[in-house]
Residue frames relative to the residue before (quaternion, step in Angstrom):
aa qw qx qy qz dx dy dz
X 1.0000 0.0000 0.0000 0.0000 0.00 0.00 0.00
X 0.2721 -0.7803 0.5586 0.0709 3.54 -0.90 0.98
X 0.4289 -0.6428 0.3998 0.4930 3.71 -0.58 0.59
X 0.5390 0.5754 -0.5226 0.3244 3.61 -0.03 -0.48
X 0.4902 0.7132 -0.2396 0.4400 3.40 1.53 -1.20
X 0.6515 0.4976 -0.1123 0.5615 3.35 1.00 -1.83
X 0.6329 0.6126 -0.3379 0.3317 3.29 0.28 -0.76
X 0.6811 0.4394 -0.1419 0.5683 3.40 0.81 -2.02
X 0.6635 0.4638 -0.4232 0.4068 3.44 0.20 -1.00
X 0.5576 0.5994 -0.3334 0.4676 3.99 0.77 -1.05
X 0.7815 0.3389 -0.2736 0.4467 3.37 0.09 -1.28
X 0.5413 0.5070 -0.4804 0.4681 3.98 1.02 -0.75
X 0.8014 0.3617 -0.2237 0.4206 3.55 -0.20 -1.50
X 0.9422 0.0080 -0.1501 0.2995 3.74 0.30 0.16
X 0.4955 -0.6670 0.2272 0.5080 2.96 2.08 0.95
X 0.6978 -0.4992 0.3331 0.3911 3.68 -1.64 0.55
X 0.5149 0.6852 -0.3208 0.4030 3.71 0.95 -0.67
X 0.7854 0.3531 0.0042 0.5084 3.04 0.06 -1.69
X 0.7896 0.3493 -0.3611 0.3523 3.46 0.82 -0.26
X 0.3581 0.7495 -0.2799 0.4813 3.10 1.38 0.04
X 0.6756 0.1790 -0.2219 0.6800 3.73 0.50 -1.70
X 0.7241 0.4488 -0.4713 0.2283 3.68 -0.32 -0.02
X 0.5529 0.4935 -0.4096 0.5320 3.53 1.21 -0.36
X 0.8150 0.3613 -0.2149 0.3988 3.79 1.11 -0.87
X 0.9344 0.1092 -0.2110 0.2655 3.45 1.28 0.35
X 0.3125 0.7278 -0.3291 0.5142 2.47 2.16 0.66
X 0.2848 -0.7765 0.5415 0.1508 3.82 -0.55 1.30
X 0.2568 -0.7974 0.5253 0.1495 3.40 -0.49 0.88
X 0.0698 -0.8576 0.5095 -0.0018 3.71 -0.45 1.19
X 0.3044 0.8476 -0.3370 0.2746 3.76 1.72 0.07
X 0.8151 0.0555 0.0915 0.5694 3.12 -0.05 -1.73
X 0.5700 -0.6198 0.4482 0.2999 3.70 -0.87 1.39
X 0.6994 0.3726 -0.4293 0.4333 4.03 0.13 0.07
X 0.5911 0.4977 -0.3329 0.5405 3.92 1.16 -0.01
X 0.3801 0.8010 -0.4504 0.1053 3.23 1.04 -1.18
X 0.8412 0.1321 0.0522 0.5217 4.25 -0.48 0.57
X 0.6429 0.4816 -0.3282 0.4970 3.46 1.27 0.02
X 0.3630 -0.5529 0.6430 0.3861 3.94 -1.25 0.23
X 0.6657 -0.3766 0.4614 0.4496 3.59 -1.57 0.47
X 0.7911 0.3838 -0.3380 0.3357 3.50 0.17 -1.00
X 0.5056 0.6572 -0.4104 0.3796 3.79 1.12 -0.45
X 0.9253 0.2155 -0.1290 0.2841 2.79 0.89 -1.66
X 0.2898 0.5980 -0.5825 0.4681 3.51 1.52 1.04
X 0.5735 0.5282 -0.4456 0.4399 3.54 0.43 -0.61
X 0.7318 0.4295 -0.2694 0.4555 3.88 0.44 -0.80
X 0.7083 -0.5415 0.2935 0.3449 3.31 1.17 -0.24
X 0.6413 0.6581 -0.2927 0.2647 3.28 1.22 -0.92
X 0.7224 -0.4223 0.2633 0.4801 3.56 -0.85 1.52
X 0.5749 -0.6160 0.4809 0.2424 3.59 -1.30 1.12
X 0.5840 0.6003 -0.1228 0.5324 3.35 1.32 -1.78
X 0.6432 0.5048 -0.3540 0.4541 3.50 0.86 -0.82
X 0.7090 0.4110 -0.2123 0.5323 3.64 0.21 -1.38
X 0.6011 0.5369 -0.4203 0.4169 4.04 0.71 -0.47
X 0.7190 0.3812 -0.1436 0.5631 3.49 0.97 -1.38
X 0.6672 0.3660 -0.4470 0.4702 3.71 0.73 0.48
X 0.6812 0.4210 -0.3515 0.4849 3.91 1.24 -0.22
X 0.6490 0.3316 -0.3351 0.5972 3.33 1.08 -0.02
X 0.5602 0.3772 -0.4904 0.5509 3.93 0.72 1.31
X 0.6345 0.3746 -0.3653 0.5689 3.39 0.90 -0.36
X 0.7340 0.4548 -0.2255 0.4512 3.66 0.51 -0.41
X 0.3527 -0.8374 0.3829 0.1664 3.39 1.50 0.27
X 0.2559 0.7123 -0.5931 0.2746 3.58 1.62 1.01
X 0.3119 -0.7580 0.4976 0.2837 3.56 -1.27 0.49
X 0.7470 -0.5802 0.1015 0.3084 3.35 -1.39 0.71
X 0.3952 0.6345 -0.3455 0.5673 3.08 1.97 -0.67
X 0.7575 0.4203 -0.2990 0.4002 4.59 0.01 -0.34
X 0.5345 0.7473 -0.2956 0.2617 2.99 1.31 -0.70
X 0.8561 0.2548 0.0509 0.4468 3.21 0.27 -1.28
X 0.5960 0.5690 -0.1876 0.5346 3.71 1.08 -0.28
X 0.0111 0.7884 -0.6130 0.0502 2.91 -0.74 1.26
X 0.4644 -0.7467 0.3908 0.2721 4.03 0.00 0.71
X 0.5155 -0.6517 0.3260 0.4510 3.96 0.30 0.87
X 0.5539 0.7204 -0.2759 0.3132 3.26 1.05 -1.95
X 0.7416 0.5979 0.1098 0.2839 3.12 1.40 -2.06
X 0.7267 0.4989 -0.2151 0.4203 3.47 1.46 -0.77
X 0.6275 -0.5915 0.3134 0.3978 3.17 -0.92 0.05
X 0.3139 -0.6777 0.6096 0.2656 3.96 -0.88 0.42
């Protein structure tokens, strides 16, 4: 997974707003390599893209079936 990846997916599953302040200020406490960090902190540090995706969408109680799916109709060009 590539951030740009992260990106789109973010804006699909919780619109451009909301994904924004959540990648920037929501502390992710889920998955033990994010642990105390905002999504955005901890791409900067490096940690797996996939990693920090599957820990804001556990803190964010998205379900597995939204996650990953973007509708064709829907993506960017």
């Amino acid at each position: 997974m590539r951030r740009s990846e992260f990106a789109e997916l973010a804006d699909h599953v919780f619109g451009s707003s909301l994904a924004r302040t959540y990648t920037h200020d929501l502390v992710l406490e889920v998955l033990e390599e994010v642990g105390g960090l905002t999504a955005a902190e901890a791409l900067e540090r490096g940690v797996a893209v996939r990693a920090v995706w599957t820990a804001l969408c556990e803190a964010m109680e998205v379900p597995e079936s939204a996650r990953w799916e973007i509708p064709v109709e829907q993506r960017r060009r």
